[in-house]
matplotlib code that plots the C-alpha trace (Angstrom):
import matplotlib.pyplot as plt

x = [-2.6, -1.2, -3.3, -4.5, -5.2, -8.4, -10.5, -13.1, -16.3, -14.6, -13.7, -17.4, -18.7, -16.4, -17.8, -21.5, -20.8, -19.3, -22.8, -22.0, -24.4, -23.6, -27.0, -25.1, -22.9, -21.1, -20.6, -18.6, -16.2, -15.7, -14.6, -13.0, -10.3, -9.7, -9.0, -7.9, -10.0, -7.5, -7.0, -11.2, -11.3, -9.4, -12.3, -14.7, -14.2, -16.5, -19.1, -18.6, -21.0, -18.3, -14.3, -14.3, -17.4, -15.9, -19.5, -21.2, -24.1, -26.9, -27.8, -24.1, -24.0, -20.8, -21.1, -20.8, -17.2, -16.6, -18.0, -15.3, -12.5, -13.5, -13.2, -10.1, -8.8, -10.1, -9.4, -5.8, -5.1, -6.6, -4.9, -1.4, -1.4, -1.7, 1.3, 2.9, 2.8, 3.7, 6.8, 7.9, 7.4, 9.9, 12.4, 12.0, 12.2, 15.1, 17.2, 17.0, 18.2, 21.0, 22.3, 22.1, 23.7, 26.4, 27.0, 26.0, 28.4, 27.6, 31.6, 29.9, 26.2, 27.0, 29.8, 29.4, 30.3, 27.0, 24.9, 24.2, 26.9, 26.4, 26.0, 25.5, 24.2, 27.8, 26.7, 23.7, 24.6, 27.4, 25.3, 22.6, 25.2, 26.2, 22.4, 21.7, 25.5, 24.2, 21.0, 22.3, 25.0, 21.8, 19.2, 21.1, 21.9, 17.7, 16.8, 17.6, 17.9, 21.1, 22.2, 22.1, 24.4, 26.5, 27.6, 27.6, 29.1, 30.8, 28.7, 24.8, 23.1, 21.1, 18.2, 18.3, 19.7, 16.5, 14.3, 16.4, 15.6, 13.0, 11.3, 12.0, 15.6, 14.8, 12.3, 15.9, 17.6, 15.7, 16.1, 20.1, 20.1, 21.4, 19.1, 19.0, 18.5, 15.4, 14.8, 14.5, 12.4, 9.7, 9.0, 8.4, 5.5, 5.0, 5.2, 7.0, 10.3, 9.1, 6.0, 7.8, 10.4, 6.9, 4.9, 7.6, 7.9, 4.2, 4.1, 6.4, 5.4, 1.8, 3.2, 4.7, 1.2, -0.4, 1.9, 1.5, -1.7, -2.2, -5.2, -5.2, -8.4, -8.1, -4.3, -2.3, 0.4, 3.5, 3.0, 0.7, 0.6, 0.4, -2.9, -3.4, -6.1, -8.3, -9.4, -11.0, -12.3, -14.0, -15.2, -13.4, -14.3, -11.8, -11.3, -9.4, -8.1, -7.2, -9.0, -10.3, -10.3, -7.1, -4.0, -3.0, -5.9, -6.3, -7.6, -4.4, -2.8, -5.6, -4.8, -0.8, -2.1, -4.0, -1.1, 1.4, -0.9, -2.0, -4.9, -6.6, -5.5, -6.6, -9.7, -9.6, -8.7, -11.6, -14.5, -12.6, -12.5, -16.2, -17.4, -16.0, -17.8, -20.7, -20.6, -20.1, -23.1, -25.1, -24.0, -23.8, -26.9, -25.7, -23.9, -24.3, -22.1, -21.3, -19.4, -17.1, -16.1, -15.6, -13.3, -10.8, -11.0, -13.3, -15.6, -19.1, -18.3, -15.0, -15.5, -15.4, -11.7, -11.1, -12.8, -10.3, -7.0, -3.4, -4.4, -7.8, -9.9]
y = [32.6, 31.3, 28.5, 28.7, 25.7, 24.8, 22.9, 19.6, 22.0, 24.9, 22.0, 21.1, 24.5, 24.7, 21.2, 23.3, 26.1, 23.9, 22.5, 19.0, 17.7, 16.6, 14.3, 13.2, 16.0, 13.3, 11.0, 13.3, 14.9, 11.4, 11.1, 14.0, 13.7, 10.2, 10.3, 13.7, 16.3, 16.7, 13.4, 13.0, 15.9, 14.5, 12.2, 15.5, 15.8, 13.5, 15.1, 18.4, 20.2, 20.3, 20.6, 24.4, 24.6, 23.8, 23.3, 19.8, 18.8, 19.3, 16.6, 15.1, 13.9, 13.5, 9.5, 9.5, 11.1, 8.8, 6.2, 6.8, 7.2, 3.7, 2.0, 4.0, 1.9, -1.2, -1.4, -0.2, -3.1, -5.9, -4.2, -4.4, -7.6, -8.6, -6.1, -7.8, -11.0, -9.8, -8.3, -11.9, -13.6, -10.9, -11.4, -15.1, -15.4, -12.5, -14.3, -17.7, -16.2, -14.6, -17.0, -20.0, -17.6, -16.0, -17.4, -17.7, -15.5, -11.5, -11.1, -13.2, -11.8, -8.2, -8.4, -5.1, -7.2, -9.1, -6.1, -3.9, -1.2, 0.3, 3.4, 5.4, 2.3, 1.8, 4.8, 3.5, -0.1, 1.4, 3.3, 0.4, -1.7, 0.3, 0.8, -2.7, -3.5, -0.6, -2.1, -5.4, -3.5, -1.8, -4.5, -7.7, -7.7, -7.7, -10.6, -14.0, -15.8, -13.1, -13.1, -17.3, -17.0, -14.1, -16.2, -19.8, -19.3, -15.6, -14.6, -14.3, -15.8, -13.9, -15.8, -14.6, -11.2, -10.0, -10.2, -7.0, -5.4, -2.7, -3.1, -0.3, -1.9, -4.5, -3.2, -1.0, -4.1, -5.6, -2.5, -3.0, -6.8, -8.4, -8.7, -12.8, -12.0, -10.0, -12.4, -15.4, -13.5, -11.6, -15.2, -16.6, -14.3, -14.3, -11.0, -9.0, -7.8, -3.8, -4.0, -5.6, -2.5, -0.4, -2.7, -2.8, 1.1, 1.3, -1.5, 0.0, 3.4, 2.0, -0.6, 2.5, 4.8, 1.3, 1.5, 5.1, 4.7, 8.0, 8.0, 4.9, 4.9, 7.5, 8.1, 8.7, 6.0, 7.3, 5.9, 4.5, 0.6, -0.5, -1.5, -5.2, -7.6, -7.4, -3.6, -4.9, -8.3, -5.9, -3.6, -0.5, 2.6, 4.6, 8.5, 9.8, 6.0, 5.8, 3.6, 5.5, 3.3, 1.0, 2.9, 5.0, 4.4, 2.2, -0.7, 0.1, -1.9, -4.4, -5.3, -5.5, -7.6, -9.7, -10.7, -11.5, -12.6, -16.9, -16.8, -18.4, -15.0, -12.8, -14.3, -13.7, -10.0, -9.3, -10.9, -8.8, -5.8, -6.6, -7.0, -3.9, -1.9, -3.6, -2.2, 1.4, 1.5, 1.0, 3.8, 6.7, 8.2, 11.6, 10.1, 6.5, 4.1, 4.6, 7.7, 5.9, 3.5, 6.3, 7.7, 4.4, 3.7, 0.7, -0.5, -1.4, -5.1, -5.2, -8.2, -10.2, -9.6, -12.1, -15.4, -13.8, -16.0, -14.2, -13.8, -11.9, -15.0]
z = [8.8, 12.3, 13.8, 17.3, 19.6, 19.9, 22.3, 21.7, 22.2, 19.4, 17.0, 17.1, 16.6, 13.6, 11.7, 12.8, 10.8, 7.6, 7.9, 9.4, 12.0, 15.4, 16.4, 19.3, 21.3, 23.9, 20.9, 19.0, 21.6, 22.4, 19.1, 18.0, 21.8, 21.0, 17.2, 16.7, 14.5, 12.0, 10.8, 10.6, 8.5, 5.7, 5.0, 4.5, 0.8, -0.5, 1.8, 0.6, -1.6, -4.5, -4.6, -3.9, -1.7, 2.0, 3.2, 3.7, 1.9, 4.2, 6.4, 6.3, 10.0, 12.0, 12.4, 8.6, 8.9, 11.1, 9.7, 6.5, 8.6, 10.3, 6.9, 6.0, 9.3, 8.5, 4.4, 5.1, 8.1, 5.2, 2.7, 5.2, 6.0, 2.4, 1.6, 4.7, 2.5, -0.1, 1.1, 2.7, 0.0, -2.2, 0.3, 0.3, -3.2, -3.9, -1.1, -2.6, -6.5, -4.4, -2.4, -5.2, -7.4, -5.1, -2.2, 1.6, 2.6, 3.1, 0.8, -1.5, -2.0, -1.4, -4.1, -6.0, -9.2, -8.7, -9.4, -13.0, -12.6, -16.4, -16.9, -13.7, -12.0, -10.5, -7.5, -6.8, -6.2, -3.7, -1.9, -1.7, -0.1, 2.2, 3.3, 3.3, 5.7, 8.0, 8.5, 9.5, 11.6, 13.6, 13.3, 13.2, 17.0, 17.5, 16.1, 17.5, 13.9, 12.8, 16.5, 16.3, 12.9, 14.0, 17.1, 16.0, 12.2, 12.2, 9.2, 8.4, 5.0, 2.9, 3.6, 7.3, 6.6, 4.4, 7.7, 9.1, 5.8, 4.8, 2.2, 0.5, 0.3, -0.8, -4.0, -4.6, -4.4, -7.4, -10.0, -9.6, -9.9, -13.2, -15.9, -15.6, -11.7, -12.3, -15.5, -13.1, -10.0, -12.6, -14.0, -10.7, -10.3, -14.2, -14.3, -16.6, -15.2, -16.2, -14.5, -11.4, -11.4, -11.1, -8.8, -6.1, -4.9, -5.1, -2.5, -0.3, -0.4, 0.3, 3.1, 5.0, 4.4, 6.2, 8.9, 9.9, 9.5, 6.8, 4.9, 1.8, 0.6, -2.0, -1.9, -5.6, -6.1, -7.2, -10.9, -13.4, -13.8, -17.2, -18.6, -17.6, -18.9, -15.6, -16.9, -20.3, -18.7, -16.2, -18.4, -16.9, -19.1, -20.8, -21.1, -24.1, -24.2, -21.0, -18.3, -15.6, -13.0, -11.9, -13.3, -10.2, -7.8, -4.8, -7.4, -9.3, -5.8, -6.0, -9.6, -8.3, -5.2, -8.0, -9.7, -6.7, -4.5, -3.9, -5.2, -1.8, -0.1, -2.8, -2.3, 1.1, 0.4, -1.5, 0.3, 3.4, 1.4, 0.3, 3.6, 4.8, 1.9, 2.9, 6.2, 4.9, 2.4, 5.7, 7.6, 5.1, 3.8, 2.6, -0.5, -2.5, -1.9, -5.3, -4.8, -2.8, -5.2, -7.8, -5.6, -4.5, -8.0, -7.9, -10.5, -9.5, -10.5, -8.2, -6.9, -10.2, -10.3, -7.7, -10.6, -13.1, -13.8, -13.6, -17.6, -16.9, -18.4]

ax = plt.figure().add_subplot(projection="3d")
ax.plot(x, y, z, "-o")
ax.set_aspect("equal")
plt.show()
């Protein structure tokens, strides 16, 4: 099926004939140029009258899509700069393991010897080096802290070189460091070093759906976190032993944010979080508030995760 351009006023007449209201004609076109009909519609599903039925359940009025996609945008710029945190504290603490470890100099730390080579390892750590050396070859002449070391020294530490660094590189980084290296960073966070090798791709993958601002709110992660001690404190159910909230979910990255996290900005992050669910519940009247949580993966008690210690007590 080939698709055709369409204009603002055929758009409309196509969410009409799904069954979607439009209360306010101006309103929506407003909308729909400025924000693009596409993207809205991929906040439809919990609308519709079931998974195969393509219609909305009567009554469902535009602002509600809207209203949805709004907190998609909000939830995913708290959840960002939490991720945003997160990632600086990594790089602060991966840096500091390096360079007291290896050295200040870029010979020293990007050594391949530093790194687990076993098995088929030895690839992989080459290739991640010479990611990591291209990187500061692009993005080292843009910042004025690599620039300052470049010209004044003739080499740039670790320390300075992890700010020109995704990081995606830098969760790679960790899965082909020693096992003491890892030993010493999991405990910082005292987190086990196998849950860390999980945690880290799910917060990049997530940081890079933030910054293109796709849809977060009831995206898949990549992978299942283990079962941690917040889903029995909190009651979560289970289905065929299995919880059914917080394993792949967007409360799977809450429970992950939970445990690297100061507790002061989780907090923070939750009472944001809270507000902005607060905010929804008001403006949608088709469906419960309820269904939205089912669908992020949130239990109904949420908030109590943020009184839990790092040991769920």
């Amino acid at each position: 099926m080939i698709k055709t351009f369409k204009t603002i006023d055929e758009q409309i007449e196509i969410l009409k004939s799904k069954g979607l209201t439009i209360s306010e004609y101006n309103y929506t076109k407003d909308v729909l140029l400025r924000e693009n009909y596409f993207f809205i519609s991929g906040y439809r599903h919990v609308f519709l009258k079931s998974p195969k039925d393509r219609m909305y359940i009567p009554g469902t009025d535009f602002r509600e899509l809207y209203a949805l996609f709004n907190f998609d945008r909000q939830i995913r710029n708290i959840i960002f700069k939490n991720l945003l945190i997160v990632e600086n504290n990594l790089k602060s603490i991966l840096a500091y393991q390096i360079s007291k470890k290896y050295g200040i100099k870029e010979k020293s730390y990007l050594n391949p010897s530093n790194f687990d080579r076993s098995g088929d390892r030895s690839r992989q750590v080459n290739d991640l080096l010479k990611k990591i050396k291209r990187q500061i070859r692009i993005n080292g002449g843009q910042h004025s802290a690599t620039v300052h070391y470049l010209e004044n020294y003739g080499y740039i530490p670790f320390w300075v070189v992890v700010k020109v660094l995704s990081f995606g590189l830098i969760s790679e980084l960790y899965t082909v460091l020693k096992y003491e290296d890892k030993k010493e960073i999991a405990d910082e966070y005292d987190v086990d070093i196998d849950d860390l090798l999980t945690y880290f791709p799910i917060l990049a993958n997530c940081r890079n759906l933030c910054a293109h601002e796709d849809i977060l709110y009831d995206h898949k992660m990549q992978k299942k976190i283990n079962d941690t001690p917040f889903h029995a404190a909190l009651g979560i159910p289970k289905i065929d032993e299995e919880y059914i909230y917080g394993k792949d979910d967007l409360f799977s990255l809450i429970i992950i944010l939970k445990k690297l996290l100061r507790e002061e900005d989780f907090t923070m992050l939750i009472n944001e979080l809270a507000y902005e669910i607060d905010i929804l519940d008001g403006k949608i009247n088709t469906i419960g508030i309820d269904k939205i949580l089912d669908r992020i993966g949130f239990p109904m008690n949420y908030k109590e995760i943020a009184r839990l210690d790092r040991r769920g007590n």
